[in-house]
C-alpha positions in Angstrom: -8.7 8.5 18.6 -12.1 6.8 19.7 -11.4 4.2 17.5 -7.9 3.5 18.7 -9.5 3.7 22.2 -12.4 1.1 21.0 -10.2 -1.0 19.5 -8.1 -1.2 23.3 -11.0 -0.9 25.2 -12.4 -4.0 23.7 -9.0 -6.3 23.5 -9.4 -6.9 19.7 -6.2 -4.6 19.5 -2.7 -4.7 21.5 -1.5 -1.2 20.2 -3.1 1.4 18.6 -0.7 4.0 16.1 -2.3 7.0 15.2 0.0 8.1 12.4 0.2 11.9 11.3 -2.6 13.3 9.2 -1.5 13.0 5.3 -3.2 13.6 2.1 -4.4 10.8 -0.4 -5.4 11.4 -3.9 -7.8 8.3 -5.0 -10.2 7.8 -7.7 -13.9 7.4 -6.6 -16.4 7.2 -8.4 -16.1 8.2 -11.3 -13.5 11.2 -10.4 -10.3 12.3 -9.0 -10.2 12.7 -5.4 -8.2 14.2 -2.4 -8.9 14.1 1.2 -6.7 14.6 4.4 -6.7 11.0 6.7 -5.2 10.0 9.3 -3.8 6.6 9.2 -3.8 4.0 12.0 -2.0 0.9 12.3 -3.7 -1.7 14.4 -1.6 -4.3 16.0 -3.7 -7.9 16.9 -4.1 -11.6 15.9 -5.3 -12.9 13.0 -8.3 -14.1 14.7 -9.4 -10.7 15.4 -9.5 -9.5 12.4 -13.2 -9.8 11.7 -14.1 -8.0 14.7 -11.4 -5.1 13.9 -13.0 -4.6 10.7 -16.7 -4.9 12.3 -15.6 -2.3 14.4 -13.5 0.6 11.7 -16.9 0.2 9.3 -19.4 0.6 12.3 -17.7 4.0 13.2 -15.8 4.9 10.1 -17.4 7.8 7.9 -16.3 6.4 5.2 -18.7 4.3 2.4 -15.6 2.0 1.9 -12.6 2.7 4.8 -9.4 1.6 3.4 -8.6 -2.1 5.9 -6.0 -4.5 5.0 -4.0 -7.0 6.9 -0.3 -7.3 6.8 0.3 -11.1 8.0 2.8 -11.2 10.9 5.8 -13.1 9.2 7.9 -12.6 11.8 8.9 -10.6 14.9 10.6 -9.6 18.1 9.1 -13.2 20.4 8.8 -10.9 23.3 6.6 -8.4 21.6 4.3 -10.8 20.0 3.6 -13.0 22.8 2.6 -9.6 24.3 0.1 -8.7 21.3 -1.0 -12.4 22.3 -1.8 -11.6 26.0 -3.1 -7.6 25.4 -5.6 -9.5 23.3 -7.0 -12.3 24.9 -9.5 -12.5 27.3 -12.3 -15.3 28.6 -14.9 -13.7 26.3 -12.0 -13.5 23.2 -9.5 -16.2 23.1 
């Protein structure tokens, strides 16, 4: 949650979905893992990303948090020009 709220607080993020706690089973170094998380979904503009990720590995425990972006292909206008606005700001545009 204090990433979600970091994520707001700064406008690098629109929305912030804080998914149910799950279990994943990896492979890490050298063994078989399996770890509860809690995924997040971060809704933003592509020309955010760098500070998102800046942000997850400054406060994630994690040696290597799972990021990825999922490009925006298409969406409802309304809700994306929102995304737009929740993100921009003089010191962020």
């Amino acid at each position: 949650m204090s990433l979600a709220q970091k994520l707001i607080d700064e406008r690098v993020a629109a929305c912030v979905n804080v998914l149910a706690e799950c279990t994943s089973v990896y492979h890490w170094q050298g063994k078989n893992e399996s770890t509860a998380e809690v995924p997040v979904l971060v809704k933003t503009l592509a020309r955010h990303y760098g500070r998102v990720e800046e942000l997850i590995t400054s406060l994630h425990p994690y040696e290597l948090p799972e990021i990825i972006a999922v490009p925006i292909s298409n969406g409802l206008p309304a809700y994306l020009d929102w995304i737009a606005g929740e993100t921009s700001t003089p010191d962020n545009n």
